[in-house]
N, C-alpha and C positions, 0 to 999 in steps of 0.2 A: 321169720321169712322175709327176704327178701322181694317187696312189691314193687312195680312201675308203673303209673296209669301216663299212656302215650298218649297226647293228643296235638291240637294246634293247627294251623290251619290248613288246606284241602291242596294237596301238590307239594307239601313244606318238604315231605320226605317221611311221612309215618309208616308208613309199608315198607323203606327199605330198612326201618330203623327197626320192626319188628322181627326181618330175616336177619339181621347182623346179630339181636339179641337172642334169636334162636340159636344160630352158630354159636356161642357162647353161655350155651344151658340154660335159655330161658324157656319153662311153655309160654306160649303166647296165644291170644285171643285179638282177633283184629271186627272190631265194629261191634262192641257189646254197647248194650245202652245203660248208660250209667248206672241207673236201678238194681239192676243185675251183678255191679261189679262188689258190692258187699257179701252177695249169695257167693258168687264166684270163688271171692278171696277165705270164706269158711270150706268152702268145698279143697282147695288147694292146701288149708291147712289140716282137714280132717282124711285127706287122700294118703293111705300106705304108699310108700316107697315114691312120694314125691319129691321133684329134684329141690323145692325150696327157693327158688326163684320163679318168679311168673311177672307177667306182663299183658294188660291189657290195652289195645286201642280203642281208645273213642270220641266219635268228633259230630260234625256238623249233620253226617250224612243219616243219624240216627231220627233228623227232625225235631218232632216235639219232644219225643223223648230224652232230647242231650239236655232240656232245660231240665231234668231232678241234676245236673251235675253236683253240686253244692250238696243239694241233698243227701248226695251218696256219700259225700266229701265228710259230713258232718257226721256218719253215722257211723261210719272207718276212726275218727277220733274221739267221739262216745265211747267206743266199744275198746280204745286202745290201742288200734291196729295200726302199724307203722307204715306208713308209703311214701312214695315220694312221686311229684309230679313233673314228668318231661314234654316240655312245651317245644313244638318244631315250629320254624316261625322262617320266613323269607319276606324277599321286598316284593311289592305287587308289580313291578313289573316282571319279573323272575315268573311269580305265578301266575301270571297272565301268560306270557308266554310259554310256560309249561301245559298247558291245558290246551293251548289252540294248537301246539308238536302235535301231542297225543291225541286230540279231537275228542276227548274224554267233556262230559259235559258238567260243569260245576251242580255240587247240590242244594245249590239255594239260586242256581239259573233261575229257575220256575219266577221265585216271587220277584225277582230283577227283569221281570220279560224277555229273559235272555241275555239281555247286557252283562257280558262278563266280567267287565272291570268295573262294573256295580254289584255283581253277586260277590268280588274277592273283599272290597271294601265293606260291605253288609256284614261277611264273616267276620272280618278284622275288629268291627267293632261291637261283635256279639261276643266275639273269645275274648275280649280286651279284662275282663273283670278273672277270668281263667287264666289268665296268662300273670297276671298279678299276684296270681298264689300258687304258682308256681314254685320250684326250689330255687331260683335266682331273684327272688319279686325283692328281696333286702337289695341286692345288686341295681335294680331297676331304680327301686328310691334313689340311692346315691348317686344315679347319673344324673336323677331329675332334679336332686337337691344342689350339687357342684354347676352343672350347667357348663357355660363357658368360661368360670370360673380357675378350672383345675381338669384335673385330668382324674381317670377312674380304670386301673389295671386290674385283669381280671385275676382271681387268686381260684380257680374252680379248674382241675382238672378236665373235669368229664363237661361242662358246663360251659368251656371256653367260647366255641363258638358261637353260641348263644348270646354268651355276655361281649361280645367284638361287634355282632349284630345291634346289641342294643346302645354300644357306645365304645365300649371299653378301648382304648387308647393303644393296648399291649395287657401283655401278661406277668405275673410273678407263679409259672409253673413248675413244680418240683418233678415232676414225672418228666421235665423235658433236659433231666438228670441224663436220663434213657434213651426218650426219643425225641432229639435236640430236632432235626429235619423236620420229622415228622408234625412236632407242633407249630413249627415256622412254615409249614404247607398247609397247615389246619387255616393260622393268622390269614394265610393270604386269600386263602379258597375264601376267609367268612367277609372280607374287605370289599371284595370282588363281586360278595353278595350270591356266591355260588355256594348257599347252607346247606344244600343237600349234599354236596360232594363233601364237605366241611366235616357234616355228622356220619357219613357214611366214615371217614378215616378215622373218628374218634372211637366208633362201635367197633372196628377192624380191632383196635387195641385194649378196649372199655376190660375185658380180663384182666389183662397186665395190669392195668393202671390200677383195678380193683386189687389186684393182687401186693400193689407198692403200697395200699395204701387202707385194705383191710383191716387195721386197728387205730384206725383216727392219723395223725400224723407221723408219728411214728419214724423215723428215721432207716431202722433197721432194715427193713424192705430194702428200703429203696438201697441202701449199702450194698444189701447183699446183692441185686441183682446189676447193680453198678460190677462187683466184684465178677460177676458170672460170665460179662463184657469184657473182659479183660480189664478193665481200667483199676487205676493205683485208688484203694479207699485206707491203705493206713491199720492201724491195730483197732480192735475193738476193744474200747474202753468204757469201764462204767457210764454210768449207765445203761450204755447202746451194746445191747448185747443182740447175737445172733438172733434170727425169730427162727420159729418153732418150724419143726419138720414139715408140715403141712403147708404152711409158705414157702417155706425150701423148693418142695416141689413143683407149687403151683407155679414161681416164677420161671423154674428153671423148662418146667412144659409151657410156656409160653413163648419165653425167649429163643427156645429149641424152635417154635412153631414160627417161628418170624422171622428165622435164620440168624441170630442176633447173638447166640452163643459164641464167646471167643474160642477159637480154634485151637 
């Protein structure tokens, strides 16, 4: 099965990140408390006629209870259970000023007496240990170990803007085989510090790119749907053989769905 635990911090973009992953066959559960995300994830896998993707949010807004986080973390790789962790993350002033648009009140105002640019700060450095174990947290070290030393390009498809956020220089993305634009409006939205528009474009495509890229690196995917655009990909030669019918498909309804079919 396919798991996501969404979280990070309050305005980053979790809620739109869990309507894009809906569009794209996830169930989703928004504001569970961590405790609950292991009962959850047994329930999703013992449910007849489950689509096999799920996605849970959960963040600060749960209170005391986001502190079992870890706990629920550890009890998911006790038991063997695969997931992976997506951290939404922006600059505080970004989140500052998202919150005073919408007049939506932060949930950790209360203990900040209201000061909102001390309730966003307070988050930032409660998720800071969550955000670490993250699926980019290998990425994180290497910007912190290189420093002004070197430079550090992102190699994560789904993960880009993320890792521009936290440093990354540029990218080496295969998926922008594809969608060359579309990742060079991803780089600039995440430069600009505008994450939310950033992940929303990345979720718009997150199928596709799943679908390039469904059995590890894999070349063939991405040929094939190079091939499905019109563009010159050459004979297929050993090794690189066609993938199997069921990628056929999924790329060919995607790229149909994005208008992206050569004519």
């Amino acid at each position: 099965m396919e798991f996501v635990i969404v979280t990070g911090l309050s305005g980053a973009g979790k809620t739109r990140a869990m309507h894009a992953m809906e569009d794209i066959g996830f169930f989703c559960v928004d504001n569970l408390p961590p405790a609950l995300i292991p009962v959850f994830y047994d329930l999703c896998v013992q449910s007849e006629g489950f689509r096999n993707r799920a996605a849970v949010v959960t963040d600060t807004r749960g209170g005391e209870l986001f502190k079992s986080f870890f706990t629920a973390m550890e009890s998911l790789k006790r038991d063997k259970k695969p997931y992976k962790i997506l951290f939404l993350d922006s600059s505080d002033g970004v989140l500052v000023n998202r919150f005073q648009e919408t007049r939506r009140k932060h949930p950790l105002a209360d203990e900040m007496g209201g000061a909102l640019e001390q309730a966003v700060k307070l988050e930032r450095e409660m998720l800071k240990p969550v955000k670490e174990c993250s699926d980019y947290s290998q990425f994180l070290n290497a910007v912190r170990l290189i420093g002004d030393d070197g430079a550090v390009f992102s190699g994560s498809d789904l993960a880009f803007a993320d890792q521009v956020l936290a440093g990354a220089k540029g990218g080496v993305i295969a998926a922008s085989c594809v969608l060359p634009s579309q990742y060079a409006e991803i780089y600039r939205l995440a430069k600009a510090g505008d994450t939310k528009a950033a992940h929303e474009l990345i979720f718009k495509y997150f199928a596709l790119v799943k679908g390039l890229f469904g059995n590890g690196m894999h070349p063939s995917p991405l040929k094939y749907a190079m091939s499905l655009m019109g563009q010159e990909i050459g004979e297929w030669l050993t090794p690189v053989r066609e993938p199997d019918e069921a990628t056929k498909e999924l790329l060919r309804t995607e790229l149909e769905r994005h208008g992206m079919l050569a004519r």
